[in-house]
C-alpha positions as a printed NumPy array, in Angstrom:
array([[ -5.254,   5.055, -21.975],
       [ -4.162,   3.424, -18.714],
       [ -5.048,   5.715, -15.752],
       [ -3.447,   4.245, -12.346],
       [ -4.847,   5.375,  -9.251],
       [ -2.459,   5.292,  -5.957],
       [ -4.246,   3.985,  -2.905],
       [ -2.539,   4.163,   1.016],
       [ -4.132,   1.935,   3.087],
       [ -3.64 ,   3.378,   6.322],
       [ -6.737,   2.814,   8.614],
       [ -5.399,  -0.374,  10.751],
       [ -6.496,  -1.102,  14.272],
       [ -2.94 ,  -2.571,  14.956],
       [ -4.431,  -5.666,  17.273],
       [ -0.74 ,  -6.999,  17.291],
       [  1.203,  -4.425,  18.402],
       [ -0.321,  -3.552,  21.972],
       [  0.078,   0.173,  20.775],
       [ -2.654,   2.277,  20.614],
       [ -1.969,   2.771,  16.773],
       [  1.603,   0.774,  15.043],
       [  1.371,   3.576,  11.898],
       [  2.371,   6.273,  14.971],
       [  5.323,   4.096,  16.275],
       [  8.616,   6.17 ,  15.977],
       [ 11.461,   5.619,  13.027],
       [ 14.221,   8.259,  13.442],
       [ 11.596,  10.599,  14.621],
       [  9.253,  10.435,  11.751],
       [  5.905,   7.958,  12.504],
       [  6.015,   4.91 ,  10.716],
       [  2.822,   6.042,   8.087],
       [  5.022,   9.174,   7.431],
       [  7.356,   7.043,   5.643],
       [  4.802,   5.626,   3.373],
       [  2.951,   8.837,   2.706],
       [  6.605,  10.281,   1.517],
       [  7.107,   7.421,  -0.811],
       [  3.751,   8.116,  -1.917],
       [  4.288,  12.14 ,  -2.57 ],
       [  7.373,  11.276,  -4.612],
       [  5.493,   8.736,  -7.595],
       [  5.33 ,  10.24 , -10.98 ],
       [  3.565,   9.357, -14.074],
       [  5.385,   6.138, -15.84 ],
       [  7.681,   7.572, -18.509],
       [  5.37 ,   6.192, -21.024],
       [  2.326,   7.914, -22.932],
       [  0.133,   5.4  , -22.512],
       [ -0.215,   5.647, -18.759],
       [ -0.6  ,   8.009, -16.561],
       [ -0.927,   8.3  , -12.653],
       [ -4.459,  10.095, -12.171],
       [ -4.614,  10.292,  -8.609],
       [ -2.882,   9.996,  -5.634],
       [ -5.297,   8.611,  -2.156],
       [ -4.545,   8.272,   1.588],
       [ -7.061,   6.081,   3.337],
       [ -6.619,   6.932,   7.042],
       [ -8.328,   8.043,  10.1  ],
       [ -9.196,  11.139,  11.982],
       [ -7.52 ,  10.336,  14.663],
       [ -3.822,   9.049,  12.443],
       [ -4.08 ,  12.065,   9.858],
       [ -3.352,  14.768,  12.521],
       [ -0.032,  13.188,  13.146],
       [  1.481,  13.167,   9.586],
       [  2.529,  15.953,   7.2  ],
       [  0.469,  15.538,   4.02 ],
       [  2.474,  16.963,   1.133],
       [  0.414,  18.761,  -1.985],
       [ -0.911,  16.042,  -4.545],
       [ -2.198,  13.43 ,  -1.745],
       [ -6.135,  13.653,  -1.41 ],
       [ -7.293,  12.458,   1.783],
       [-10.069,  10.284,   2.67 ],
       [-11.209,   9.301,   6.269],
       [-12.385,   5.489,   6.508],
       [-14.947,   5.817,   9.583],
       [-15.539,   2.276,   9.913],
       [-11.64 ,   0.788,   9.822],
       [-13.012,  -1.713,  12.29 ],
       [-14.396,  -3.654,   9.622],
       [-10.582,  -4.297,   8.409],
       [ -8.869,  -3.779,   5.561],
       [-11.653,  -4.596,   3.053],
       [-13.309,  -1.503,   4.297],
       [-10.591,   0.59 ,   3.17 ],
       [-10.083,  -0.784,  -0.061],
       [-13.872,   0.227,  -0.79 ],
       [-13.322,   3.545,   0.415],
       [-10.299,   4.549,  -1.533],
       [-11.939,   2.661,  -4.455],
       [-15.05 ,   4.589,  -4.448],
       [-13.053,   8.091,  -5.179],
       [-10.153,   6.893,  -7.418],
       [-10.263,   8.005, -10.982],
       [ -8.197,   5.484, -12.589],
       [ -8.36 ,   2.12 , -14.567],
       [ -5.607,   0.097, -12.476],
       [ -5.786,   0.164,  -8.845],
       [ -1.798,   0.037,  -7.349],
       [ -2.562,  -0.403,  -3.133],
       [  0.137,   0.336,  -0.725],
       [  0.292,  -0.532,   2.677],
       [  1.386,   2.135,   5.464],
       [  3.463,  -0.345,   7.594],
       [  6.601,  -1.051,   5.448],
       [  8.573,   1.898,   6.211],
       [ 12.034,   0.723,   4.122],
       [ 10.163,   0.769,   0.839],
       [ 11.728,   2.93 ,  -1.875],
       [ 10.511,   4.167,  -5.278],
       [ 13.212,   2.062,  -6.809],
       [ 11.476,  -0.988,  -5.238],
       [  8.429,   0.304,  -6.578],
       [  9.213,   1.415, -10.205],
       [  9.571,  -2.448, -11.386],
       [  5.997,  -2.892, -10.125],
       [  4.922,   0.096, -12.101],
       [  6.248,  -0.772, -15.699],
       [  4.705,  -4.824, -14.898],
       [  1.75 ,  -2.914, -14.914],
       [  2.119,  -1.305, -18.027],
       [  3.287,  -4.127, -19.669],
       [  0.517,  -6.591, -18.075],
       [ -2.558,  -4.604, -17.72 ],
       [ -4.618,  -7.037, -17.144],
       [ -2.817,  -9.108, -14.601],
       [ -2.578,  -8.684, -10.904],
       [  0.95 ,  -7.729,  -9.838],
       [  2.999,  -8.128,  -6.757],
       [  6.416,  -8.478,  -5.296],
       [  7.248, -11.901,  -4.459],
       [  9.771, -11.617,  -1.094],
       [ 11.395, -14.696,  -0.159],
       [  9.112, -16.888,  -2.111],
       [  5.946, -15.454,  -0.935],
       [  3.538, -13.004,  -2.213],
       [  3.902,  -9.637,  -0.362],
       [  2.647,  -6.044,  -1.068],
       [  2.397,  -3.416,  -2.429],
       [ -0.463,  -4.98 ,  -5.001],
       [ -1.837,  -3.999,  -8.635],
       [ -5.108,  -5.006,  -9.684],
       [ -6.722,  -4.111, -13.173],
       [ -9.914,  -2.756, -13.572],
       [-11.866,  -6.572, -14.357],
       [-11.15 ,  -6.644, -10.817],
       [-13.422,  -3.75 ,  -9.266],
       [-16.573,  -5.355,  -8.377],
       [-14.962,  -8.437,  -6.562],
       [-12.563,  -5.472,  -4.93 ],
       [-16.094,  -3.648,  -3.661],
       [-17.327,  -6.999,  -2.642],
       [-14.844,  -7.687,  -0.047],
       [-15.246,  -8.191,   3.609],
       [-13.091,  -8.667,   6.483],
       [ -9.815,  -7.719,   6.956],
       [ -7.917, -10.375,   4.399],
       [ -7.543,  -7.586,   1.82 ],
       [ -6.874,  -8.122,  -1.665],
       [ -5.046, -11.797,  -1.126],
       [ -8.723, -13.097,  -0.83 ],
       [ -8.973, -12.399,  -4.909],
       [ -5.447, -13.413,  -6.06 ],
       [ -5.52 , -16.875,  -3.914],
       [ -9.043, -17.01 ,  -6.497],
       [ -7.461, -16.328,  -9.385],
       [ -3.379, -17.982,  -9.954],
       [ -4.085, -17.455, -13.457],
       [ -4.387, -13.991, -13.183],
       [ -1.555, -13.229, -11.288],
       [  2.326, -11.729, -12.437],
       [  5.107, -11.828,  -9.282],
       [  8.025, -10.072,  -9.214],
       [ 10.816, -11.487,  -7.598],
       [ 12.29 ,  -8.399,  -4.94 ],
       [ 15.886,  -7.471,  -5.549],
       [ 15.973,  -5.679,  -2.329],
       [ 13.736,  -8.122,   0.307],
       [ 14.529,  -6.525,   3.326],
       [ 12.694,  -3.512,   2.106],
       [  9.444,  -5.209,   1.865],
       [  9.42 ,  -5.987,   5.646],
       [  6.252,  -5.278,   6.938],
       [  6.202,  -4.288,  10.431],
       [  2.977,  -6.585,  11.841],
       [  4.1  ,  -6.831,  15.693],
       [  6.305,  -5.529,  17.847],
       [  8.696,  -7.728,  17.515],
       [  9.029,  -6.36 ,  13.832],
       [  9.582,  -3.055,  15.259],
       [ 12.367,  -3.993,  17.47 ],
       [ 14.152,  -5.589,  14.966],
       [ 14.55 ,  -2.791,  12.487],
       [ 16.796,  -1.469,  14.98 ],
       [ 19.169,  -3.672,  14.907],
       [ 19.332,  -2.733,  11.208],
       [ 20.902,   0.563,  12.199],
       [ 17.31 ,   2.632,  12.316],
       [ 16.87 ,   4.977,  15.398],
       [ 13.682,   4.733,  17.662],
       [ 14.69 ,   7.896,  18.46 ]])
């Protein structure tokens, strides 16, 4: 049976965003990584019975976790070395997930919405053993899927390039999903990025 394990990456050092952390920047009054850790609360098992969602991980810090409401069903893990970038939370979410398929989200695209989502989920069903994405405006974006085959190379990584570093190896391997809604996908790198979600009638408020 396919077991999918959730993983929120949510441990960034935000070196483009002059802020002292981007996941705590204001949206309407909720911090950016609250956004991402309700879209997280809110997945359910595929309506399939051949796949279930095992587990449910936030990858954060000490110092980001006190400012978020965790709801029931989210297990938390600290990442106590996020300076060694992304790669380093990958590991440590890996290293306590449960499940056979590995679906990462990232904490700094607050529009995403479980219907942007869902299509990613059934791919996954449906492809098991391919590594699934959105595809926004012609280029790869998250959130990302990656079978089990995929593990060790996963554990291997360095650096802060993420999973890209192992699809960029492996085209072959790879299923895209063209995003009906792109402007959901925007991920929030800089400040400019910030600003401009403003001017898409969001409050900074």
């Amino acid at each position: 049976m396919q077991k999918i394990s959730v993983i929120l990456l949510a441990a960034g050092f935000s070196r483009r965003t002059d802020k002292d952390n981007k996941l705590l920047l204001p949206i309407d009054g909720k911090p950016m990584l609250q956004y991402a850790v309700d879209l997280l609360a809110v997945l359910t098992d595929p309506a399939t019975s051949t796949a279930s969602l095992v587990d449910k991980i936030l990858v954060t810090t000490i110092n980001i976790v006190s400012h978020v409401k965790i709801p029931d069903g989210i297990k938390v893990i600290l990442n106590r070395e996020p300076e060694k970038g992304q790669s380093e939370s990958i590991k440590v979410g890996l290293k306590i997930a449960k499940g056979n398929t590995f679906f990462f989200m990232v904490a700094d695209q607050p529009l995403l919405t479980l219907d942007d989502i869902k299509p990613l989920l059934s791919s996954a069903i449906n492809k098991r053993d391919k590594i699934i994405y959105p595809l926004v405006n012609e280029r790869p974006s998250a959130p990302t899927i990656f079978p089990e085959r995929f593990k060790s190379e996963l554990l291997a990584l360095t650096g802060d390039l993420g999973g890209r570093e192992i699809r960029n190896r492996n085209p072959q391997s790879c299923f895209a999903i063209t995003a009906k809604n792109p402007d959901n996908f925007t991920e929030i790198n800089n400040m400019v990025d910030y600003y401009n979600l403003f001017s898409k009638g969001n409050s900074i408020l």
